[in-house]
N, C-alpha and C positions, 0 to 999 in steps of 0.2 A: 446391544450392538451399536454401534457405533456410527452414527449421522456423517458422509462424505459428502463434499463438492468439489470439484475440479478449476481449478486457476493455472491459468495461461499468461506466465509470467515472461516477458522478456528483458534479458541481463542488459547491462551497460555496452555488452559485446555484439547486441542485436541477436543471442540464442534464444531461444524459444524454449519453454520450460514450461510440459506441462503437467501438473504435481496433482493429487490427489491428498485435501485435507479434513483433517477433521472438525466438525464446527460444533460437536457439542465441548469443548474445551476453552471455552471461552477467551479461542486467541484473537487478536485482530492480525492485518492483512502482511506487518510486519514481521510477527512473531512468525508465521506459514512460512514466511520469504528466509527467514533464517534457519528453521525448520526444515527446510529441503536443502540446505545450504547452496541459497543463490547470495552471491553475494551483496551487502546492502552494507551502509556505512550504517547507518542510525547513532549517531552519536551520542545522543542525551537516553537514550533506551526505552523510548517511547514514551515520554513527557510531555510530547510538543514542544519542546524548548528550544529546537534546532529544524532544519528543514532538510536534514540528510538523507529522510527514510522516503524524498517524495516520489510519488508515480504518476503518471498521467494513463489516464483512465482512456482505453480504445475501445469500450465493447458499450455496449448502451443500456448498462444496466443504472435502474435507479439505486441513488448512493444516499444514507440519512446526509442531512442537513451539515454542514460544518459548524462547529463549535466557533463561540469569537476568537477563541487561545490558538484553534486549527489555519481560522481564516486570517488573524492578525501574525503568526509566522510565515504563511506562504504571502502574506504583502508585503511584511519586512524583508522577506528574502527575493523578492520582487519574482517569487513564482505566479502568482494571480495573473501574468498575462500570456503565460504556458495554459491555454484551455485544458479544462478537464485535470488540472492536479489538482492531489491532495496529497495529506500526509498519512503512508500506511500503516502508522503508530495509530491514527484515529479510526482505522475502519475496522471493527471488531467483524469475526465470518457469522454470519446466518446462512441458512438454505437457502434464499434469495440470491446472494453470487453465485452459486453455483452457474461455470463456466465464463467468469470473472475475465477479463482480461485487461493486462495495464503493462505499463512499459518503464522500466526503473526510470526515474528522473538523473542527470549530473549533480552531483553533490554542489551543493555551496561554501561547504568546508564550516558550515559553524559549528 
């Protein structure tokens, strides 16, 4: 049987979406986001290479740590002074988000 958590995603359009996924499948927060088909640019497809997949985190859940490759695109793309993003290529699902909530970020077009 198959491990659920619930995430509370809202689109670029301010919809509210909230999806039911699976977290022994080892996706992170991007793959769910594409998986329910909200829309999400992610342009490098989850490499950290770009800063299109990013969300800003509304709920108050603890997030692991960011990587320096996570935290050195959201400075170059000058998201670090958007409180609470990250990029949802880096945030793999555990039972821990369960009822996750975040808010797509605007693309930066990289």
């Amino acid at each position: 049987m198959e491990a659920l958590i619930t995430l509370n995603i809202t689109d670029l359009n301010g919809v509210k979406h909230k999806v039911e996924t699976p977290v022994d499948m080892g996706l992170n927060l991007m793959e769910a986001i594409r998986l329910h088909e909200i829309p999400i640019k992610a342009l490098c497809g989850g490499m950290a290479l770009c800063a299109s997949c990013h969300v800003i985190l509304d709920s108050h859940h603890q997030l692991p740590e960011m990587s320096e490759s996570e935290e050195a695109m959201l400075d170059d793309a000058f998201l670090l002074d958007i409180p609470n993003s990250r990029l949802s290529c880096q945030l793999k699902l555990t039972p821990d988000l369960d009822g996750l909530e975040v808010r797509l970020g605007e693309s930066t077009g990289n």
